[in-house]
N, C-alpha and C positions, 0 to 999 in steps of 0.2 A: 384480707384477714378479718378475724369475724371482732375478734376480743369482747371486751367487757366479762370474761371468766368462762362466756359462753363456749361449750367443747375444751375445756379447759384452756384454753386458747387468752394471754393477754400481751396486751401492744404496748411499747415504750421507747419515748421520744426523746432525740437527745432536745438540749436546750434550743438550738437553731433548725429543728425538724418545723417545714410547714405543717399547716392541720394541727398542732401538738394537742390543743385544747379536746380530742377527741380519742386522745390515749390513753390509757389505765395507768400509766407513770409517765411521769415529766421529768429528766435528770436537769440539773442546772447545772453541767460544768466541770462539777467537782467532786471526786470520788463518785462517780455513775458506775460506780459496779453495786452502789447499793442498791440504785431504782432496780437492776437488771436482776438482780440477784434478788427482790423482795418477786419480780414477778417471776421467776424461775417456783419459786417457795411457793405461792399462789397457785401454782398450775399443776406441780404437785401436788398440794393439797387436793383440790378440785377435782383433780383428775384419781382420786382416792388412792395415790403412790404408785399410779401407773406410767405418768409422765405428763404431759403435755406441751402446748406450743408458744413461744414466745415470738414478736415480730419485732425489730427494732427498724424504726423508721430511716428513711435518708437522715443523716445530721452526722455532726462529728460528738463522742461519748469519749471524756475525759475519766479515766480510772488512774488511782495508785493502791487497789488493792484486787485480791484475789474474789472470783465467781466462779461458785462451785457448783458445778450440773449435779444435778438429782436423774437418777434412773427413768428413763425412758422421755427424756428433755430434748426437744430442741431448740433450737434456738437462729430463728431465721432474718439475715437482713436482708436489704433492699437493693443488692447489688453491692457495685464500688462508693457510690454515694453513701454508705452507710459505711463509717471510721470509727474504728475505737483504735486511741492512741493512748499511750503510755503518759502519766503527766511528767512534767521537768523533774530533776531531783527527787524521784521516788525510792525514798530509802529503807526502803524492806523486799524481804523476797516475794514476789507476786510470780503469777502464772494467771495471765489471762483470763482463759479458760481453762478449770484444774478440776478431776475427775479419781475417784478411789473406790474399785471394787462397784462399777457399773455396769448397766447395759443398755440397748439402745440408745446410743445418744446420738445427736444433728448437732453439728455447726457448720452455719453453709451461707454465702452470698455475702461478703464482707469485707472490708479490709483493716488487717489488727496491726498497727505501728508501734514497735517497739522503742521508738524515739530513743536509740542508743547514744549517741553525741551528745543529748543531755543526761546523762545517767551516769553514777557512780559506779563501786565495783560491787553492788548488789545483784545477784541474781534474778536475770526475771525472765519467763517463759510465755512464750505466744500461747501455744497448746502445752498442759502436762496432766497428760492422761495415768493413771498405775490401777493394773487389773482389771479391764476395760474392753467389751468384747460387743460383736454385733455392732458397732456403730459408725460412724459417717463424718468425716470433713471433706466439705463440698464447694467448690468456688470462690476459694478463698484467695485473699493476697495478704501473706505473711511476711514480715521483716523489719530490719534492725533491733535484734531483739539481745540482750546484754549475754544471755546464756540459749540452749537452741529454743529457735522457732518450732518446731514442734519435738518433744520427749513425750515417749513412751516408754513401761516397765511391765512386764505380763500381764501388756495389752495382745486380745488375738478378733481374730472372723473383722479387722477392721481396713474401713474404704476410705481413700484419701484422692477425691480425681478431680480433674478441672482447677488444681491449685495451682497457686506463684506464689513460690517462698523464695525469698532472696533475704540479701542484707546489703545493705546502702552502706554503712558506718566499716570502720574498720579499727582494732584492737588486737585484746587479748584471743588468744587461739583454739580454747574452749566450747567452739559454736559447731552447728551442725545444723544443715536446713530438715534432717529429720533424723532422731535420735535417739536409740534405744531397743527394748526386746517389744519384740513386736513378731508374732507368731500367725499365719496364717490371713496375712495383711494385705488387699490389694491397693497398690496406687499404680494410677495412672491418669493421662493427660496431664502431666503441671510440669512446671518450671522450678529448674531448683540450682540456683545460681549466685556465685556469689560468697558463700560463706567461708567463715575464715576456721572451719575443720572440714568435716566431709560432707556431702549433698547429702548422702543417705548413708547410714551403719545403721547395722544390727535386725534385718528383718531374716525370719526363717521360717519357711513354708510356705514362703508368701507369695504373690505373683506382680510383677512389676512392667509397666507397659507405656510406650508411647510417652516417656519421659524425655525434657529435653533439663541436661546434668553440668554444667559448664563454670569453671574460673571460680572449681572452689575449693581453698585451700587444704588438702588432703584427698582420701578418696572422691572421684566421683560415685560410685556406687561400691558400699562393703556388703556383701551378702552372706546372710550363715545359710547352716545346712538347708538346702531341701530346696531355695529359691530360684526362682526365675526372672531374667531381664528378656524382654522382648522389644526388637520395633524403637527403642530408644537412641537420642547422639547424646555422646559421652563425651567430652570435649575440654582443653586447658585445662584439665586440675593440675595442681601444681602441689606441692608438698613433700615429693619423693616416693608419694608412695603410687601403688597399680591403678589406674584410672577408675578399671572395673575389676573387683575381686570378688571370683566365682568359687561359693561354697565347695562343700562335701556335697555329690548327689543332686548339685545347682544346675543352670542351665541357660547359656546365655545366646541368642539365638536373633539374627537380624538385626545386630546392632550397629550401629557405624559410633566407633571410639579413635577418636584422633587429636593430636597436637596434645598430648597428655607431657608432662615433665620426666615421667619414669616408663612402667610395662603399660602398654595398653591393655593388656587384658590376662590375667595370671587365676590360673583356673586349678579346682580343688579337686578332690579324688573322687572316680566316679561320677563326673561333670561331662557335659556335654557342652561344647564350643563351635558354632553352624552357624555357615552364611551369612556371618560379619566382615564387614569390613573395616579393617585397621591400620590406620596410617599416621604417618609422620610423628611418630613415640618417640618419643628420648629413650627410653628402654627397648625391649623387645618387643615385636609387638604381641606376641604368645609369649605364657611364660609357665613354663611346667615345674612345679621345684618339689619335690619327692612328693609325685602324685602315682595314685596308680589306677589304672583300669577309665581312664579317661578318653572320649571321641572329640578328636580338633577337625571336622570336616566341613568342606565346601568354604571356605573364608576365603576372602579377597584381602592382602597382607602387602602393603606397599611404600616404601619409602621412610620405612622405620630407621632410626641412627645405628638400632644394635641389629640383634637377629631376628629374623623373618617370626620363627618358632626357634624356643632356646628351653632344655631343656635338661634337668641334672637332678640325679638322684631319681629316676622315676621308672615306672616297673608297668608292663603292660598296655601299653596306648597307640592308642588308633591314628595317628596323623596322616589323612588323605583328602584326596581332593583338592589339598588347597591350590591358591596361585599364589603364586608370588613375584612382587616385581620392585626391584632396587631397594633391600632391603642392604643394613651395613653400609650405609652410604658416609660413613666416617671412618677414619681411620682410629681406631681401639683395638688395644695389644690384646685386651683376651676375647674379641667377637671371629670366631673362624669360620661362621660359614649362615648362607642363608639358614639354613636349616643345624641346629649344634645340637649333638645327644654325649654327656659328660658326665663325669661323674657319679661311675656303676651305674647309668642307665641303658636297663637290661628289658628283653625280651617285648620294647616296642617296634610296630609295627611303620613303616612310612610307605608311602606306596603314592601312583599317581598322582602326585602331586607336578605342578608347574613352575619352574623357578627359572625368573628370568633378568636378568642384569644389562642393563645399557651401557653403565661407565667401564671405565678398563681403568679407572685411578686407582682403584682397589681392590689388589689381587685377590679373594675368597672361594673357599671352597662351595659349591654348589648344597651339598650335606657334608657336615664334619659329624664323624662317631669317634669319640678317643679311644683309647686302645686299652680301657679299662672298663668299657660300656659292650658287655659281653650280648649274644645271643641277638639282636636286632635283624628285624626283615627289610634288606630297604629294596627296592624294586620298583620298574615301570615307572619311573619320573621321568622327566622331561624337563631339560635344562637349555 
């Protein structure tokens, strides 16, 4: 790193950083969001409101207040050795890193501790971005954070990959390892584990990849319209509700979601469901609930408690390809058949599909249509 203001460019040392003596700010400890935050202001300046670069050294940076990026700021540390942790008893709302009506921004190569076990019932946020577009968190390791690890509010065009967000502590139910509108948003490669709401709510048009989503209490992945999950394990969420909830026009594709509390995978209208596999659900492992004009193709479907694909209230969809194997593997009064179409679900398609059952403890039908689920194609399966 160059510093001393040059390229707009300045370095800052926590108290315990080797070298310190040759940084443009030296924190000692306490409230270090102000050294962090005078060279954020600095680089601005310099950079005549274009942005520029901050480095914060190996060391651990004690904050109990808010650092607020300025437009086209980064802010880079020095891998996992470089901590900024939350102090004890910080009694106000903070956000780590807090962002309003930006662009371009960097925060990347760091790890922010929310130190929730000591902290009251103050709100405080790893990342809280609002209206925030074009920018980047990069390499990061977020958690125990008292409210979510990272919020966003019409944030869009923004990239979150190579992170671990989790939470160590455990409480109130208000948390989310990422959280909020977030429009046109890619993440991928991170971890996101743990939390005591959902791993991820609220991104739309976004594209989501090569996550691994697990043991967090509610959704593991809520998608609005337009998004995609690809390549990701979706795994132990617990909460009752669908592991992975697939938009309006969404798209969930090579995923493996398993051991969920509820549906593995419950998909929205106009969505596309491919070449996932899903198993051992407490719910269903598909779950169609008045969808319409939806494709469930090629998935591997195995050893979910309810049904294979369950379906009600839904109008026009494509269910083929799949397999299926020891699906309904409990006995439950209303689960009748690997495959269920119920309640006025009309003028779907099921077609080559494979459904296959080992045990004989539980009688089921192969496909159930009730007798109120008019017009459906079912053909060329193999049972």
């Amino acid at each position: 790193c160059i510093g001393k203001g040059q390229a707009a460019t300045y370095v800052v040392a926590a108290s315990n950083s080797k070298n310190k003596q040759y940084a443009d700010y030296i924190a000692d400890g306490t409230g270090d969001q102000n050294e962090i935050q005078a060279a954020i202001n600095a680089a601005y300046t310099s950079s005549r409101g274009t942005g520029g670069k901050i480095y914060l050294l190996e060391g651990d940076f004690s904050v109990n207040g808010t650092t607020t990026m300025a437009t086209g700021t980064m802010v880079v540390g020095s891998g996992a050795g470089t901590r900024i942790t939350v102090a004890n008893a910080t009694n106000n709302q903070i956000a780590v890193f807090y962002a309003n009506y930006s662009t371009g921004l960097y925060v990347g190569n760091m790890s922010i501790f929310g130190n929730k076990g000591n902290q009251g019932a103050y709100v405080h946020n790893g990342i809280n971005w609002n209206d925030v577009s074009s920018s980047t968190l990069e390499n990061l390791e977020i958690r125990a954070f008292t409210n979510d690890n990272i919020g966003m509010s019409e944030s869009a065009v923004f990239v979150s990959k190579h992170n671990h967000i989790d939470k160590v502590d455990s409480s109130d139910s208000n948390e989310a390892g990422f959280y909020g509108s977030c429009v046109n948003c890619s993440i991928s490669n991170s971890v996101i584990t743990g939390n005591l709401n959902s791993g991820i709510s609220g991104t739309s048009y976004s594209y989501l990849s090569n996550l691994d989503v697990g043991n967090n209490a509610g959704y593991g992945v809520n998608m609005g319209i337009g998004s995609t999950l690809e390549n990701s394990d979706v795994y132990a969420n617990t909460g009752g509700q669908p592991a992975l909830l697939v938009g309006t026009f969404g798209r969930a594709i090579g995923n493996k979601v398993s051991s969920n509390s509820s549906d593995g995978i419950s998909a929205g209208t106009e969505s596309v469901v491919s070449n996932n596999v899903v198993s051992g659900n407490v719910g269903p492992g598909i779950s169609l609930v008045g969808v319409i004009r939806s494709a469930i193709t090629g998935n591997t479907i195995s050893s979910n408690e309810a049904e294979g694909i369950y379906m009600s209230g839904s109008l026009a969809n494509t269910i083929t390809g799949n397999a299926f194997y020891d699906n309904a593997g409990v006995s439950l009064a209303d689960v009748f058949g690997s495959i269920t179409l119920e309640n006025s679900s009309t003028d779907n398609i099921v077609s080559g599909n494979s459904i296959v059952k080992t045990t004989t403890a539980i009688t089921l039908n192969a496909i159930y249509v009730s007798s109120n689920s008019l017009r459906n194609y079912v053909a060329n399966n193999s049972y």
